[in-house]
N, C-alpha and C positions, 0 to 999 in steps of 0.2 A: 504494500500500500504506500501511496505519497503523499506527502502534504506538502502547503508550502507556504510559507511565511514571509514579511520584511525583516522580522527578528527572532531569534533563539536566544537561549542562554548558552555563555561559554562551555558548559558540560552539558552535553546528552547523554540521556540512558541509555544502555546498551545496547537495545531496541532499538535507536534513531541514529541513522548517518546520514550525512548531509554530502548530497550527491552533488551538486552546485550551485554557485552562489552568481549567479549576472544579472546585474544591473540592479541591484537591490532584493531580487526575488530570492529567497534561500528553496531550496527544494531539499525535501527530507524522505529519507526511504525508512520507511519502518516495518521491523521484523516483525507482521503479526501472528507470527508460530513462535517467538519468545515467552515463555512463561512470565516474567515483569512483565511485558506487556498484556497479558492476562490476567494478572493479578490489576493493575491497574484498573483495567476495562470492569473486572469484578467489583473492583471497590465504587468505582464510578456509578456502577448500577444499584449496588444496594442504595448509595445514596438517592439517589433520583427516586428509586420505589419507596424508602423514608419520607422524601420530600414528598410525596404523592400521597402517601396514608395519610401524612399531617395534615396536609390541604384540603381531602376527604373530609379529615375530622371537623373543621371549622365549616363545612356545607351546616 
């Protein structure tokens, strides 16, 4: 998978290399068969279904 940005941080996770950088555009290639990057994606989800019970709650 790719992604692409104007800016990163100086360290990426092991998951993200940064395949070129012209003209301002960074272009990232990301390992999505990485376990960090799974874990990640995991944690991102529980949160979102958190946020979503919560928001339920106040209907």
């Amino acid at each position: 998978m790719k992604l692409y940005a104007t800016s990163i941080p100086q360290t990426l996770p092991s998951w993200a290399t940064v395949i070129s950088n012209n003209a301002g555009l960074i272009e990232i290639e990301i390992n999505d068969e990485d376990p960090g990057f799974h874990s990640i994606i995991e944690e991102l989800s529980t949160e979102i279904d958190n946020q979503h019970i919560q928001h339920l709650r106040q209907l």
